[in-house]
C-alpha positions, -999 to 999 in steps of 0.1 A, spaced: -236 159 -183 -215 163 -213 -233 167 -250 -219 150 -278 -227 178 -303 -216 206 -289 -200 234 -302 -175 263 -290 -194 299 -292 -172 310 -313 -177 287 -339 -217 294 -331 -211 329 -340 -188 330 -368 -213 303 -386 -242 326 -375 -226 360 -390 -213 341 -421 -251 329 -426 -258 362 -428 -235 382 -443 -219 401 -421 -185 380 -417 -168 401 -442 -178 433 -425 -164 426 -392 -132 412 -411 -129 448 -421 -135 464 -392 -108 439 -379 -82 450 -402 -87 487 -394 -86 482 -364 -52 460 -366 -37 485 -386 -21 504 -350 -9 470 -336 6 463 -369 26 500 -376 41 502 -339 35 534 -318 55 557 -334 36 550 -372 8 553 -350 16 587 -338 18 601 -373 -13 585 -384 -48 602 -391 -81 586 -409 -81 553 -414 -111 537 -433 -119 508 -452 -134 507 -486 -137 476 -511 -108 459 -502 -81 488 -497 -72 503 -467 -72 537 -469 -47 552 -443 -39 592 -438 0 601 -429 11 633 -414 46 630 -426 53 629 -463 87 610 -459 70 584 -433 41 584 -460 68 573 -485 85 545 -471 53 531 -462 45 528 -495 74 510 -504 67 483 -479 28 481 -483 27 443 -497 44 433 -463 19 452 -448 -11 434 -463 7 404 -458 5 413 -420 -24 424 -414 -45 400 -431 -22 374 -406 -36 394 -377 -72 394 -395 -74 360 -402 -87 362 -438 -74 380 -471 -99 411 -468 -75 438 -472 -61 436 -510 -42 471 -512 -30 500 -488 -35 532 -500 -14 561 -477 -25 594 -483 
């Protein structure tokens, strides 16, 4: 028997965790967690903390050059990840 109101579970969720509150958090933890999909495996290889705080991304580099050159492409990277996020959570990149 098919219901005429029904709704996918994930729609169920996301409405639940936007009632309360908690979408935004799991957006973040989203976009840290995208942040090794997004910089490749050898990025990846030289990366160390990464940690989200008020809408910058807060990523540790090993290499000082690589650490460079990332910054110089961090709007791309934003751009990106957010893509793979789903919603504008991350607003800056910060590589220290």
């Amino acid at each position: 028997m098919k219901r005429k109101n029904s709704e996918a579970l994930k729609d169920v969720i996301m409405r639940f965790l936007r009632e309360e509150g908690l979408e935004t958090q799991l957006h973040e933890h989203h976009a840290v967690k995208a942040w090794p999909e997004v910089a490749g495996p050898f990025i990846t290889r030289y990366t160390g903390d990464v940690r989200f705080q008020q809408g910058t991304l807060y990523i540790k580099i090993t290499r000082p050059a690589l650490r460079q050159d990332l910054t110089m492409g961090r709007t791309q990277l934003v751009r990106q990840i957010n893509e793979r996020v789903g919603s504008p959570v991350v607003k800056q990149i910060v590589f220290y």
